[in-house]
C-alpha positions in Angstrom: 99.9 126.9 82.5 100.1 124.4 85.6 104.1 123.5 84.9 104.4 127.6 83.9 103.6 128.0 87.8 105.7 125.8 89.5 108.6 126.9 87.0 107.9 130.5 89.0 107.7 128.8 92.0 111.0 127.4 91.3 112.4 130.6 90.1 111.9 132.6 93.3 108.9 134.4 91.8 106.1 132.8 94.1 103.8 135.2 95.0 103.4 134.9 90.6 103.2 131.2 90.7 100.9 130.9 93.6 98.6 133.5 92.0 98.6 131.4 88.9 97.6 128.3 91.0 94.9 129.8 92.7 93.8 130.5 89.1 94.5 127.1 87.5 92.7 125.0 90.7 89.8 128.0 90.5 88.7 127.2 86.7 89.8 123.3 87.0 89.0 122.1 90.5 89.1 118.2 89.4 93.2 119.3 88.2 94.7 116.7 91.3 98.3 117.8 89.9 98.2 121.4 90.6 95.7 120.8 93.8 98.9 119.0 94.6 101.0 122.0 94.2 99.3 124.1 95.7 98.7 122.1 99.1 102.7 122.2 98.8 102.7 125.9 98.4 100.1 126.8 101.2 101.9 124.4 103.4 105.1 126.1 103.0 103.6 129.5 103.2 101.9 128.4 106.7 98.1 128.0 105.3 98.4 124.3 107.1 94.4 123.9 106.9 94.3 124.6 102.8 97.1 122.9 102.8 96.3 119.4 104.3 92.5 120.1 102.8 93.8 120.2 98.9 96.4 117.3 99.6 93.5 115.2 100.6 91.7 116.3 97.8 94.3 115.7 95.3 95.3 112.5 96.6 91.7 111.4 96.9 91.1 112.3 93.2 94.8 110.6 91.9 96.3 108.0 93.8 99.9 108.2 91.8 100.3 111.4 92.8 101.7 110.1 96.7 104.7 108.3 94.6 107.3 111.1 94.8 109.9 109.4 91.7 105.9 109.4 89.8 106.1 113.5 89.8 109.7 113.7 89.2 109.5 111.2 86.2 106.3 111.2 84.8 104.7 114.7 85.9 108.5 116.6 85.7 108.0 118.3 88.8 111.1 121.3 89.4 113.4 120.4 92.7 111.8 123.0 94.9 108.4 121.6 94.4 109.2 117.9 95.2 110.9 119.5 98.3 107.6 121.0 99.2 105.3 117.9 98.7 108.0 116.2 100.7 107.9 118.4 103.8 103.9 118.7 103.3 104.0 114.2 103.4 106.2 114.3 106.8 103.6 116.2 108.9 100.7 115.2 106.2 99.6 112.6 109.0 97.1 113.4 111.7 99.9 112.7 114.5 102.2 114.2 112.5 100.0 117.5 112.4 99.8 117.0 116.4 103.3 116.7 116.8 104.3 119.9 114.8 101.6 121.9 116.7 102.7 120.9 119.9 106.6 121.4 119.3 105.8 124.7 117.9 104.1 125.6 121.1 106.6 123.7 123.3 109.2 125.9 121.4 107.9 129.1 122.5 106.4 128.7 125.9 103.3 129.2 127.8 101.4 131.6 125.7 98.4 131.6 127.8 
């Protein structure tokens, strides 16, 4: 079910595929791959906090999962996906995180 729901991802249908994630990381928290995914997901969809927390948390649980060609080849991970991860791994850093709040903020003014 876990490759189903990136192949919907993939496939434009997300609100499908993120609804089968939720499911897939709700019955098998210890599944790094999909915690993976959906860190990606969230991330993309602007849920930064559940995104950076499941990263950690997959990563934490499966070390091979931060080797980008490892998903491609071994996990067969769709395009849209690895694009995902990747954007999530460029701000994935604390500074990184700092740098996208403040440019974000930057970008639109003085709110306050």
């Amino acid at each position: 079910r876990g490759k189903v729901a990136l192949l919907e991802v993939e496939n434009g249908n997300v609100a499908r595929g993120m609804y089968m994630l939720d499911t897939i990381t709700r019955r098998n928290p210890d599944y790094a791959e999909m915690l993976l995914a959906s860190a990606a997901l969230d991330w993309t969809l602007g849920r930064f906090v559940d995104g950076i927390d499941f990263y950690r948390e997959a990563i934490a649980r499966d070390p091979r999962l931060l080797d980008a060609d490892y998903l491609e080849r071994d996990c067969h991970w769709p395009p849209t996906m690895l694009k995902m991860v990747g954007k999530l791994r460029e701000a994935g850093t604390t500074e990184g995180l700092r740098y996208s709040a403040v440019s974000w903020f930057s970008s639109r003014g003085n709110l306050i």
